[in-house]
Jmol script that loads the backbone (N, CA, C; Angstrom):
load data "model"
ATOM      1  N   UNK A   1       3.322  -0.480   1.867  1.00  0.00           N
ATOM      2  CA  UNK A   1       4.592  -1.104   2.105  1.00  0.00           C
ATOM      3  C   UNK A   1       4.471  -1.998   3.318  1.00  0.00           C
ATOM      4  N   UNK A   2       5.262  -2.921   3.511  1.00  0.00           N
ATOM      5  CA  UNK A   2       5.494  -3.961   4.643  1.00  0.00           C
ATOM      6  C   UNK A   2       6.624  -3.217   5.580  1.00  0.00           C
ATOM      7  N   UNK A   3       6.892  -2.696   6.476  1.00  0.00           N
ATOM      8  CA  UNK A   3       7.830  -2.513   7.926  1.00  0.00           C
ATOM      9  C   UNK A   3       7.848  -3.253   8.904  1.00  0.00           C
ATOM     10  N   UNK A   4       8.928  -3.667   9.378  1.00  0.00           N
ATOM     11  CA  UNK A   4       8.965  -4.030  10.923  1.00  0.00           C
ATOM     12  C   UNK A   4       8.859  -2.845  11.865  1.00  0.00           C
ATOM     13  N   UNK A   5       7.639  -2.643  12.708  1.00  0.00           N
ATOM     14  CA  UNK A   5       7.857  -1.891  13.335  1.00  0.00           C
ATOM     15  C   UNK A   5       8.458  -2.040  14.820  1.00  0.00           C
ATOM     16  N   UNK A   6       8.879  -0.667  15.952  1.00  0.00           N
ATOM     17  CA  UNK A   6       9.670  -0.937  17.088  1.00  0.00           C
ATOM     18  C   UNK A   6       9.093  -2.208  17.638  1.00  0.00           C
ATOM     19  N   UNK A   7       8.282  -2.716  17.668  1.00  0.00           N
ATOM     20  CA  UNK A   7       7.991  -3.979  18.180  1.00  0.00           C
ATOM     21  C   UNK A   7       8.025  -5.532  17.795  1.00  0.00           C
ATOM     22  N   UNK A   8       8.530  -5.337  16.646  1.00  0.00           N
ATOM     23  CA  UNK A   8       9.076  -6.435  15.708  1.00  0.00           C
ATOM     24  C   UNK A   8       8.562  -6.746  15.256  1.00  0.00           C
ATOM     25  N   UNK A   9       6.929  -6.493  14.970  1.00  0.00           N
ATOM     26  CA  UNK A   9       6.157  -7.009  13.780  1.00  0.00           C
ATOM     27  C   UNK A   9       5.647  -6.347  12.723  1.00  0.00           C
ATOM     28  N   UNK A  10       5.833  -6.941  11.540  1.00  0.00           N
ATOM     29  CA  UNK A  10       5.607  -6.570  10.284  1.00  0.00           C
ATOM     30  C   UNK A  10       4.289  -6.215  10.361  1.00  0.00           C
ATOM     31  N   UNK A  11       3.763  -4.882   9.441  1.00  0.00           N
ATOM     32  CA  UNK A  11       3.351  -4.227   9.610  1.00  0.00           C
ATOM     33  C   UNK A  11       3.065  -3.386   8.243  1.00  0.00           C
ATOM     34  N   UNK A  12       1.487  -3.381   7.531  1.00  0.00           N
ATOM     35  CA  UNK A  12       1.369  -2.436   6.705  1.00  0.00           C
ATOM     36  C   UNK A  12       1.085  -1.076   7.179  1.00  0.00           C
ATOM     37  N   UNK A  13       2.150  -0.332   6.090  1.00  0.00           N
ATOM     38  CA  UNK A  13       2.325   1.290   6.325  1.00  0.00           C
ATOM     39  C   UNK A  13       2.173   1.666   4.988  1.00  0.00           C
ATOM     40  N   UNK A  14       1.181   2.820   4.972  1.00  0.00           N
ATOM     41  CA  UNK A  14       1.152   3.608   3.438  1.00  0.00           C
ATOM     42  C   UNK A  14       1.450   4.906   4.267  1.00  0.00           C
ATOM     43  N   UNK A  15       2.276   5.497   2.942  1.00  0.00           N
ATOM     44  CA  UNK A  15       3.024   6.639   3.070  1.00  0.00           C
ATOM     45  C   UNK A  15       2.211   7.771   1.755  1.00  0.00           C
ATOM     46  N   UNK A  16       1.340   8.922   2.741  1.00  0.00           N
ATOM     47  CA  UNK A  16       1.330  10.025   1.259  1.00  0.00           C
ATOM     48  C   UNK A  16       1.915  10.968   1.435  1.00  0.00           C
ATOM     49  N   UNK A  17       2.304  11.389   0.220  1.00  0.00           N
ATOM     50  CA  UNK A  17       3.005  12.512  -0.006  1.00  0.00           C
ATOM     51  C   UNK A  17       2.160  13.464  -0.742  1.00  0.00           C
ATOM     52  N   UNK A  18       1.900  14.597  -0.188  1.00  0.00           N
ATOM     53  CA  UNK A  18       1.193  15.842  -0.821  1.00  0.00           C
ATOM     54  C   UNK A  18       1.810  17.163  -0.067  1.00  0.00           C
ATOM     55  N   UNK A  19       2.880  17.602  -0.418  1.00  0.00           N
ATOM     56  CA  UNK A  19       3.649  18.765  -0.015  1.00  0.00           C
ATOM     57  C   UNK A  19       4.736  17.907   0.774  1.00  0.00           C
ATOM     58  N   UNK A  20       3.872  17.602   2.080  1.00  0.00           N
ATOM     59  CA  UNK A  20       4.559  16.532   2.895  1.00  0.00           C
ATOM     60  C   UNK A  20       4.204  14.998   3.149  1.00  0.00           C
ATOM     61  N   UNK A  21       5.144  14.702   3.961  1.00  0.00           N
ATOM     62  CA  UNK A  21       4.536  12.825   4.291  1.00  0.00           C
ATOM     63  C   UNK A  21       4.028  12.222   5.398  1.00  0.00           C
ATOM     64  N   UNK A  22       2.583  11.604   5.211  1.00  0.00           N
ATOM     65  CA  UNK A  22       2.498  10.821   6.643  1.00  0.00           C
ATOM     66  C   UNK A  22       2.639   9.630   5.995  1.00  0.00           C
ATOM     67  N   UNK A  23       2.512   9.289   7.591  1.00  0.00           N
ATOM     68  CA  UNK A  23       2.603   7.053   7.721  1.00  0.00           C
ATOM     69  C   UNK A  23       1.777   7.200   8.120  1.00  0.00           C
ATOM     70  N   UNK A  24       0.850   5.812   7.760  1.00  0.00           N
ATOM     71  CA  UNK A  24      -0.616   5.629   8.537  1.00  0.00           C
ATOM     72  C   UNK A  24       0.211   3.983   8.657  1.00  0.00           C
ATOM     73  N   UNK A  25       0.251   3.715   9.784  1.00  0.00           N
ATOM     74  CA  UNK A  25       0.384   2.585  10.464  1.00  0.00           C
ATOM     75  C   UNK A  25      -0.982   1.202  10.470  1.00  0.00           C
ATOM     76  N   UNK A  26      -0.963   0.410   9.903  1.00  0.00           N
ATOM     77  CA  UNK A  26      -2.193  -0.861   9.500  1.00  0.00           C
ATOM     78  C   UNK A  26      -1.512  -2.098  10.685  1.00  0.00           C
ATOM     79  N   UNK A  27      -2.534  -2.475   9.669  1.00  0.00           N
ATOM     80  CA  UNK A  27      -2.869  -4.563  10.205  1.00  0.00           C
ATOM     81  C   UNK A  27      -1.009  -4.575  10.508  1.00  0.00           C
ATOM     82  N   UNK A  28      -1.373  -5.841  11.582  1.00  0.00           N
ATOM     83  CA  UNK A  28       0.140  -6.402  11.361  1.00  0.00           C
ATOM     84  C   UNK A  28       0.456  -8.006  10.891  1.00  0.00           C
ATOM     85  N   UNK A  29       1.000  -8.520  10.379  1.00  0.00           N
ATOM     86  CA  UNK A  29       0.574  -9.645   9.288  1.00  0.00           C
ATOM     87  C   UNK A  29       1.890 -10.421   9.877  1.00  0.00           C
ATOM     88  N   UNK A  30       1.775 -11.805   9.857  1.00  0.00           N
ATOM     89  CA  UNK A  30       2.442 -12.544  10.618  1.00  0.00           C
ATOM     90  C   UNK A  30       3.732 -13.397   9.821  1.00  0.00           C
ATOM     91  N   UNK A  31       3.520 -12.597   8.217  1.00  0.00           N
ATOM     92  CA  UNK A  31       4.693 -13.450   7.200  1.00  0.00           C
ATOM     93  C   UNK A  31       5.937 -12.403   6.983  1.00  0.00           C
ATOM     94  N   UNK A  32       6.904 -12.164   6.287  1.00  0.00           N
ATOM     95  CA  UNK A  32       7.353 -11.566   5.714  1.00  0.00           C
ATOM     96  C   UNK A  32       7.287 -10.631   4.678  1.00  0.00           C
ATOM     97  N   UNK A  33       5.767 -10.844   3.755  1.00  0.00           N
ATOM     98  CA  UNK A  33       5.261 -10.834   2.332  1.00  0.00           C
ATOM     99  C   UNK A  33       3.953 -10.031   2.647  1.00  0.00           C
ATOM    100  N   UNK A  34       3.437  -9.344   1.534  1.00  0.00           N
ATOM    101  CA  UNK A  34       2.088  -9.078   1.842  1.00  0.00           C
ATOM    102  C   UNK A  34       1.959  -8.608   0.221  1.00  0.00           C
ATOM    103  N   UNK A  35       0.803  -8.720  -0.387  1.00  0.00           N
ATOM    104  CA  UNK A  35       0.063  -7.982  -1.983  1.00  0.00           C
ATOM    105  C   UNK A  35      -0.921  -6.885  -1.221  1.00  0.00           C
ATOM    106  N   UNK A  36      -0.703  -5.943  -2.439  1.00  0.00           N
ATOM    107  CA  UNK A  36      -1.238  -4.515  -2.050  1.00  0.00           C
ATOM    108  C   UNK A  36      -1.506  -4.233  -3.290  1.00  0.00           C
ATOM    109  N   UNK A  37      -2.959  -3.459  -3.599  1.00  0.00           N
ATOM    110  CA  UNK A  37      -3.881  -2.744  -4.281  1.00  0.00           C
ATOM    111  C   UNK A  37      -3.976  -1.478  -4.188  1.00  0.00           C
ATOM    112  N   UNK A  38      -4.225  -0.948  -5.358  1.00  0.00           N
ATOM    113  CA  UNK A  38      -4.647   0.491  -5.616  1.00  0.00           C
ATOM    114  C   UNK A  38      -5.564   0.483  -6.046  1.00  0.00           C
ATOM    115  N   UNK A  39      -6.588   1.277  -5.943  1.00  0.00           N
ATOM    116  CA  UNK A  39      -7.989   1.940  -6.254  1.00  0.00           C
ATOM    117  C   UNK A  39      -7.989   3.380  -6.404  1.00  0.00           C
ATOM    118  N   UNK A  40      -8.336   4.035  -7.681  1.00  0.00           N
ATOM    119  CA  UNK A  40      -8.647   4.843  -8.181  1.00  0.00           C
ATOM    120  C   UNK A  40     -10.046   5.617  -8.870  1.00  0.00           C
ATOM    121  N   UNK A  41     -10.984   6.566  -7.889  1.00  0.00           N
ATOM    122  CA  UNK A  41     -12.081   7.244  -8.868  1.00  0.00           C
ATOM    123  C   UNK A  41     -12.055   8.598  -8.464  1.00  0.00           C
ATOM    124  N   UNK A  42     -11.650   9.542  -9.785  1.00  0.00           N
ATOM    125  CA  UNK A  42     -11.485  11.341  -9.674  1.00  0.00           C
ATOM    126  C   UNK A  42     -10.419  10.721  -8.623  1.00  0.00           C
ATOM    127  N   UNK A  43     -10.765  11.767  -7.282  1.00  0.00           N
ATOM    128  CA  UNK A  43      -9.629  12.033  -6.672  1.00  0.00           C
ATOM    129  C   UNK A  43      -9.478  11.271  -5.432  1.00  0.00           C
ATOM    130  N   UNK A  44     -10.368  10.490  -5.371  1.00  0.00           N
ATOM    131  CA  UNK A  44     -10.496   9.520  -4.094  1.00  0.00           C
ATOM    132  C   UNK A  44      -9.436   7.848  -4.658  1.00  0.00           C
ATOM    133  N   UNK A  45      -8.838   7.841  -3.905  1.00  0.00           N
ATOM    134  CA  UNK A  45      -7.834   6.370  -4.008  1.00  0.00           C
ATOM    135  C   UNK A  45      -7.881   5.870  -2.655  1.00  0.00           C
ATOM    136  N   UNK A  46      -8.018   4.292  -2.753  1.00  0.00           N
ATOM    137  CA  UNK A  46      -8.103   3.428  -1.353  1.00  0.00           C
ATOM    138  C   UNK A  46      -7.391   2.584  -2.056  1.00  0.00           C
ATOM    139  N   UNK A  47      -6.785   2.317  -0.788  1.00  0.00           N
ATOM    140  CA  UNK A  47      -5.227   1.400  -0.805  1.00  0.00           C
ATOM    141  C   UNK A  47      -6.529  -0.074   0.397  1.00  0.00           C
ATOM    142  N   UNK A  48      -5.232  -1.234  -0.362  1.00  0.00           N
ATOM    143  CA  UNK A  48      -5.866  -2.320   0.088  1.00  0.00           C
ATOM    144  C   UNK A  48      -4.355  -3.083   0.102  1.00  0.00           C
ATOM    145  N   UNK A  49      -5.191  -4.061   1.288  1.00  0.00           N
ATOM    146  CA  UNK A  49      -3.571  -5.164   1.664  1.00  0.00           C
ATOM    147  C   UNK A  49      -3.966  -6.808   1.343  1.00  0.00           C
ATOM    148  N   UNK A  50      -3.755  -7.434   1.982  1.00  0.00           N
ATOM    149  CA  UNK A  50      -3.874  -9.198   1.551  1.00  0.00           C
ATOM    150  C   UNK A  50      -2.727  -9.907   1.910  1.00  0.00           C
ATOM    151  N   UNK A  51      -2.757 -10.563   2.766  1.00  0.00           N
ATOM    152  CA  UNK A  51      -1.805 -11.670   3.033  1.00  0.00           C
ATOM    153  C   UNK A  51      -1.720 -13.298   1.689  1.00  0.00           C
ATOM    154  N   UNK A  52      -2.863 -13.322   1.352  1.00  0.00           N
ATOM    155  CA  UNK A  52      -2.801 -14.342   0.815  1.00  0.00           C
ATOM    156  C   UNK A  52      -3.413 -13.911  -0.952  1.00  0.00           C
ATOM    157  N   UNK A  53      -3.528 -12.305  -1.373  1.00  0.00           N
ATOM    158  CA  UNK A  53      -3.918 -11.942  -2.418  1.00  0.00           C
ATOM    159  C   UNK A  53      -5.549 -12.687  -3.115  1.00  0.00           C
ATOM    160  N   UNK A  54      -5.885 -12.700  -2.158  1.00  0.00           N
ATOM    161  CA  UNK A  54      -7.490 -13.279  -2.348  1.00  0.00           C
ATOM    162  C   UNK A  54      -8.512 -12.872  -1.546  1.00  0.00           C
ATOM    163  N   UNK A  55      -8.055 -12.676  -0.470  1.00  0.00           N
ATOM    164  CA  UNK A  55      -8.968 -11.550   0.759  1.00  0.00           C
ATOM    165  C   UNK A  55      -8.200 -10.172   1.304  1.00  0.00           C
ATOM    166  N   UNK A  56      -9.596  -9.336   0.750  1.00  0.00           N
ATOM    167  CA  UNK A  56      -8.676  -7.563   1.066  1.00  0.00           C
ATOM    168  C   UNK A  56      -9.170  -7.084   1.974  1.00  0.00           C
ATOM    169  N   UNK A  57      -7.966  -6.721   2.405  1.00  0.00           N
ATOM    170  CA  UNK A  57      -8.501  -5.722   3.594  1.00  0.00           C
ATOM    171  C   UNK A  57      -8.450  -4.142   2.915  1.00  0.00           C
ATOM    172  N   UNK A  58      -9.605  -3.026   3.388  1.00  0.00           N
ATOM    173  CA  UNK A  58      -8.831  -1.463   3.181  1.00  0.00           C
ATOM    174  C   UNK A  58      -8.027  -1.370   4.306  1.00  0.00           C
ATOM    175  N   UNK A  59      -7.158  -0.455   3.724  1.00  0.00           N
ATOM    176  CA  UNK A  59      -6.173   0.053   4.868  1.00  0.00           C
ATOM    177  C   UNK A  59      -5.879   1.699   5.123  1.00  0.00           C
ATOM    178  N   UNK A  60      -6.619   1.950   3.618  1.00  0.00           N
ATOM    179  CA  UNK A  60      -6.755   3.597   3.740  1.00  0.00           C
ATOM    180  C   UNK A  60      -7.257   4.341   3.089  1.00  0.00           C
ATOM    181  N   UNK A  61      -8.136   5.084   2.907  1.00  0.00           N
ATOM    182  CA  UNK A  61      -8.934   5.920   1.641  1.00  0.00           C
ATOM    183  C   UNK A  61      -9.422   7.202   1.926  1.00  0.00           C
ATOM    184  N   UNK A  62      -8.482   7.791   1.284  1.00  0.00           N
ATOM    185  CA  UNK A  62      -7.913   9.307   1.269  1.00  0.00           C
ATOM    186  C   UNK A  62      -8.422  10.112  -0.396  1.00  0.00           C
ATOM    187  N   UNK A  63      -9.064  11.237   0.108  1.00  0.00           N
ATOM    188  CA  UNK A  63      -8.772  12.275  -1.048  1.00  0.00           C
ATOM    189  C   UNK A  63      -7.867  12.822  -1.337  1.00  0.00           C
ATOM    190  N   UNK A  64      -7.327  13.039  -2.584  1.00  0.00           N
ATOM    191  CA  UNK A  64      -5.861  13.094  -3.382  1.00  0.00           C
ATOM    192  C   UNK A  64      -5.920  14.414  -4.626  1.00  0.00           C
ATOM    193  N   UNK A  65      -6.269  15.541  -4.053  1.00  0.00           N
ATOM    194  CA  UNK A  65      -6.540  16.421  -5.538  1.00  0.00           C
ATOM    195  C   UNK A  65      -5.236  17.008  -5.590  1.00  0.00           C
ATOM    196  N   UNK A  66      -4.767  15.969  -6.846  1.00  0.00           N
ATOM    197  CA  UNK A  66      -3.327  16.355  -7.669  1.00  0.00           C
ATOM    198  C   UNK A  66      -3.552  17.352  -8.767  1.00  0.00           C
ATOM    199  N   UNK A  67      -2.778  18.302  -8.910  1.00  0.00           N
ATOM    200  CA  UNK A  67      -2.302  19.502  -9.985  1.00  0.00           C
ATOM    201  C   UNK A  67      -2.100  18.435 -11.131  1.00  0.00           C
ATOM    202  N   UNK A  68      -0.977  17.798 -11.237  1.00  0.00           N
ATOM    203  CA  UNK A  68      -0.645  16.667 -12.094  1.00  0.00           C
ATOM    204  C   UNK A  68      -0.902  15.219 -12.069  1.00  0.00           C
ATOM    205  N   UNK A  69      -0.701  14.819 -13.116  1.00  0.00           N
ATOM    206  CA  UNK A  69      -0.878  13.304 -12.999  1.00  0.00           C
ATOM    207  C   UNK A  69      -0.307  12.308 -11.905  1.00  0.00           C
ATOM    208  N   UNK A  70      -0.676  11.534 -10.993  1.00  0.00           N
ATOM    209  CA  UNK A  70      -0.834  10.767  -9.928  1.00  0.00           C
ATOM    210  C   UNK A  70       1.098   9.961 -10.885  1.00  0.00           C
ATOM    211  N   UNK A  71       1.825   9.482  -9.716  1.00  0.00           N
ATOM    212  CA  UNK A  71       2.779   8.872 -10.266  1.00  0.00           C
ATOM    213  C   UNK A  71       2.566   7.162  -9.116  1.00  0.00           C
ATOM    214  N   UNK A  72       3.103   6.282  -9.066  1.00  0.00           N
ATOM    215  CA  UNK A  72       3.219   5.629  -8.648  1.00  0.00           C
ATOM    216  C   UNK A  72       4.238   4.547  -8.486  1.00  0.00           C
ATOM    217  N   UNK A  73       4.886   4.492  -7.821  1.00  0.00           N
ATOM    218  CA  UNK A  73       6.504   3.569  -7.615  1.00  0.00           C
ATOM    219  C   UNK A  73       6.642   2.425  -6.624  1.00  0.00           C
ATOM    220  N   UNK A  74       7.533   2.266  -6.765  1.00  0.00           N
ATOM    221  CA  UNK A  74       7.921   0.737  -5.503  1.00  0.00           C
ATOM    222  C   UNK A  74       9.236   0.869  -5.116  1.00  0.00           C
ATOM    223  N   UNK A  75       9.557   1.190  -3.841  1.00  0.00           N
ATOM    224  CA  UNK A  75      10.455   0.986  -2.875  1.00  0.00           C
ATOM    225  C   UNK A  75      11.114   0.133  -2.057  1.00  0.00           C
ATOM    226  N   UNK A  76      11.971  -0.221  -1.888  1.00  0.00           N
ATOM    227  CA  UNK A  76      12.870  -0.747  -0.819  1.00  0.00           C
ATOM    228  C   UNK A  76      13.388  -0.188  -0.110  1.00  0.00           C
ATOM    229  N   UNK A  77      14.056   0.023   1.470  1.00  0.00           N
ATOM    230  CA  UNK A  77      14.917   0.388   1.816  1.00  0.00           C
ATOM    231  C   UNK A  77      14.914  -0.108   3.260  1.00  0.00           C
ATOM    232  N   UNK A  78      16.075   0.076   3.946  1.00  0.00           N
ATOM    233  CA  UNK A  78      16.688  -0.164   5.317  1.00  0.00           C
ATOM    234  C   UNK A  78      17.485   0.571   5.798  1.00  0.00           C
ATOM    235  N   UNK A  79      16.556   1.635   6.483  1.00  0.00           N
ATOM    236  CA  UNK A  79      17.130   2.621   6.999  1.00  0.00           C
ATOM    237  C   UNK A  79      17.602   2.595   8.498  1.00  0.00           C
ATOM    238  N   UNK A  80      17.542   1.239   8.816  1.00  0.00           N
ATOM    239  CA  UNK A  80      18.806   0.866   9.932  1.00  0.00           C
ATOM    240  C   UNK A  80      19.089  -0.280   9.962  1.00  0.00           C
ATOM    241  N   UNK A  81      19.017  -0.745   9.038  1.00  0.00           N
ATOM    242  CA  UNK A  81      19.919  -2.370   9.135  1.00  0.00           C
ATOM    243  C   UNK A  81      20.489  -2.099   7.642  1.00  0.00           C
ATOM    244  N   UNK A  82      21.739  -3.125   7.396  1.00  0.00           N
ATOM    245  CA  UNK A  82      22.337  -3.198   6.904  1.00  0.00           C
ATOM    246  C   UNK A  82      22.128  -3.812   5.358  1.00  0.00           C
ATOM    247  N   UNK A  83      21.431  -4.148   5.460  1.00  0.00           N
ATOM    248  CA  UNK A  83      21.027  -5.163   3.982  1.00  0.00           C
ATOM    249  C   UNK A  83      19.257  -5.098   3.979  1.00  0.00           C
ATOM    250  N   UNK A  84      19.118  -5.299   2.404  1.00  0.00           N
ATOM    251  CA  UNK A  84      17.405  -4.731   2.246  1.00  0.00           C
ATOM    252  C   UNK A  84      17.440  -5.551   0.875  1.00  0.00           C
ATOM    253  N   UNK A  85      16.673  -7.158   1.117  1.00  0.00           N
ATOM    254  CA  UNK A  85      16.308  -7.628  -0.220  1.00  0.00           C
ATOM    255  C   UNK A  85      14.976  -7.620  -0.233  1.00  0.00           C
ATOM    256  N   UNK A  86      14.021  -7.513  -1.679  1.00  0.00           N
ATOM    257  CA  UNK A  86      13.177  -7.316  -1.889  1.00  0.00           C
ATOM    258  C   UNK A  86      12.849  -8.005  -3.176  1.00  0.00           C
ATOM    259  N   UNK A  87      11.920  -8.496  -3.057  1.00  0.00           N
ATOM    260  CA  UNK A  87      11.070  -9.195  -4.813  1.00  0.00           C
ATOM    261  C   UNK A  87       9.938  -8.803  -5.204  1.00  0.00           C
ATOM    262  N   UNK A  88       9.728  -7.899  -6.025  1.00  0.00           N
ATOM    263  CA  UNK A  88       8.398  -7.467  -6.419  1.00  0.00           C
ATOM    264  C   UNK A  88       7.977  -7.937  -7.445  1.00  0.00           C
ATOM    265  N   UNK A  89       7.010  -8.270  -7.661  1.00  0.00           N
ATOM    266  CA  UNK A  89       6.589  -9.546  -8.432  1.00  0.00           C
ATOM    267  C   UNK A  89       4.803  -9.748  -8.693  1.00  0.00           C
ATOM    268  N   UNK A  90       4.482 -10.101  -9.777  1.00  0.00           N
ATOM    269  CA  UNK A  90       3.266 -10.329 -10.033  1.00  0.00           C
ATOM    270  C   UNK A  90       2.356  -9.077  -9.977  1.00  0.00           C
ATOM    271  N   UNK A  91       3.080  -7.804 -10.490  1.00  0.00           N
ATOM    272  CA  UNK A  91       2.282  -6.563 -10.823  1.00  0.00           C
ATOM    273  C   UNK A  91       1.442  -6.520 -12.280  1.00  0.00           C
ATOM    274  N   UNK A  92       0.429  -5.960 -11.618  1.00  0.00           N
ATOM    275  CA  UNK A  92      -0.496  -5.825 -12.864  1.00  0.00           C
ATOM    276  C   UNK A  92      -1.148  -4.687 -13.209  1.00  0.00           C
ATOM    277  N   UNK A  93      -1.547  -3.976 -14.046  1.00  0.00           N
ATOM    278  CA  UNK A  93      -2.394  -2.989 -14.036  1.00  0.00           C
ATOM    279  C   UNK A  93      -3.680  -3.430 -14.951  1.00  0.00           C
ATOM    280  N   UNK A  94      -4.966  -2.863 -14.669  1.00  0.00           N
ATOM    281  CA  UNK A  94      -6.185  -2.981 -14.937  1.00  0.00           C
ATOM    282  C   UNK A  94      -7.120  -1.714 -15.002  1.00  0.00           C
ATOM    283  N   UNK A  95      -7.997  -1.669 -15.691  1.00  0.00           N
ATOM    284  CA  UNK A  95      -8.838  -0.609 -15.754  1.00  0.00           C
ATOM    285  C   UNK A  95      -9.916  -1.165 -15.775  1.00  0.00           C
ATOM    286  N   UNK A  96     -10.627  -0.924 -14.647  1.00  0.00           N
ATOM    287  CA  UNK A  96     -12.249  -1.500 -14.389  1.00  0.00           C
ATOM    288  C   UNK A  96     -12.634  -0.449 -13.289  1.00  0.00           C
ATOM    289  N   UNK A  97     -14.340  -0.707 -13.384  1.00  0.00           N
ATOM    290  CA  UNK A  97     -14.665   0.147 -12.225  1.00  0.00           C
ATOM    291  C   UNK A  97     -15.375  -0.797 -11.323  1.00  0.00           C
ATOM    292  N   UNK A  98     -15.123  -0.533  -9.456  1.00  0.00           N
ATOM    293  CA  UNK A  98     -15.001  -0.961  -8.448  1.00  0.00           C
ATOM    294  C   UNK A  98     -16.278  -1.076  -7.970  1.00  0.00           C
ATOM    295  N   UNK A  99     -17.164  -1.970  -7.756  1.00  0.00           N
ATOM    296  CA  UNK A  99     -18.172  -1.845  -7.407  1.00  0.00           C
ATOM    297  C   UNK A  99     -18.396  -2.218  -5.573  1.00  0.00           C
ATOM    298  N   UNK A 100     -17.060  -2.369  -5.148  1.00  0.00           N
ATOM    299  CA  UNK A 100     -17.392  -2.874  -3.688  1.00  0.00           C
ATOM    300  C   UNK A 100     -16.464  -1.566  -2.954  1.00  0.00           C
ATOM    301  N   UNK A 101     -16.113  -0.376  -2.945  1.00  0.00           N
ATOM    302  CA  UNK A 101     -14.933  -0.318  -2.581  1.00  0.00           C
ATOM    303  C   UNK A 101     -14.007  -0.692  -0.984  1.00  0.00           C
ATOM    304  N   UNK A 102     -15.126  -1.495  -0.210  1.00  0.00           N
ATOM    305  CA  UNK A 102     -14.735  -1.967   1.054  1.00  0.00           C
ATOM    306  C   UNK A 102     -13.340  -3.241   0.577  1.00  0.00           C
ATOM    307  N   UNK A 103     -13.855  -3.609  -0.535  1.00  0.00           N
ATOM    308  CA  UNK A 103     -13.377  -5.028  -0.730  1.00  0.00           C
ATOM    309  C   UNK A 103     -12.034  -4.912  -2.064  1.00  0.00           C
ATOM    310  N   UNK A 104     -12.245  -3.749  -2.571  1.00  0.00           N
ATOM    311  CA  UNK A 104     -11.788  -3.442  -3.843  1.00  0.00           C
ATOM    312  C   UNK A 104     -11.870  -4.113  -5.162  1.00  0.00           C
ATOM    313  N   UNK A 105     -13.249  -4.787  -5.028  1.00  0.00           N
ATOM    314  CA  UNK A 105     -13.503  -5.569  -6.299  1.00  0.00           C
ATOM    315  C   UNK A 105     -15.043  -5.000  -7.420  1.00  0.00           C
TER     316      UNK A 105
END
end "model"
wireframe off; spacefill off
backbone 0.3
color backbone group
């Protein structure tokens, strides 16, 4: 996800949830916008960011051993300001296997 954090700059944050939730706090990116990747093998998933959806950064790669099937969603919210618009856009899903996983390609 993209946040402003206390210091006013936007800011990738992935959030896991496994019983409970952390934030892992990332890059801070100088637009409003950012494209984000998922990577999936067994139980290892690395999350990736991109300002311009052509160069990736990782931002986190975590082991994930789920009971059930992995779900995956997209959020908005503004949990202290008043208004929260959002455009999600240009999602895709793919099944290939990753031969870089620094790069996620």
């Amino acid at each position: 996800m993209l946040r402003k954090d206390y210091t006013g700059a936007h800011r990738v944050v992935s959030v896991v949830t496994n019983d409970i939730s952390d934030d892992c706090n990332s890059i801070a990116v100088s637009d409003t916008k950012a494209h984000f990747k998922i990577a999936k093998a067994d139980n290892v998933i690395t999350l990736y960011a991109s300002t311009d959806g052509i160069k990736w950064l990782l931002v986190r790669h975590l082991q994930f051993n789920a009971s059930k099937p992995l779900r995956v969603g997209f959020l908005a919210l503004s949990p202290t300001g008043n208004i929260c618009a959002v455009d999600f856009s240009d999602i895709h899903y793919q099944v290939k296997k990753i031969k870089d996983p620094y790069v996620g390609e």
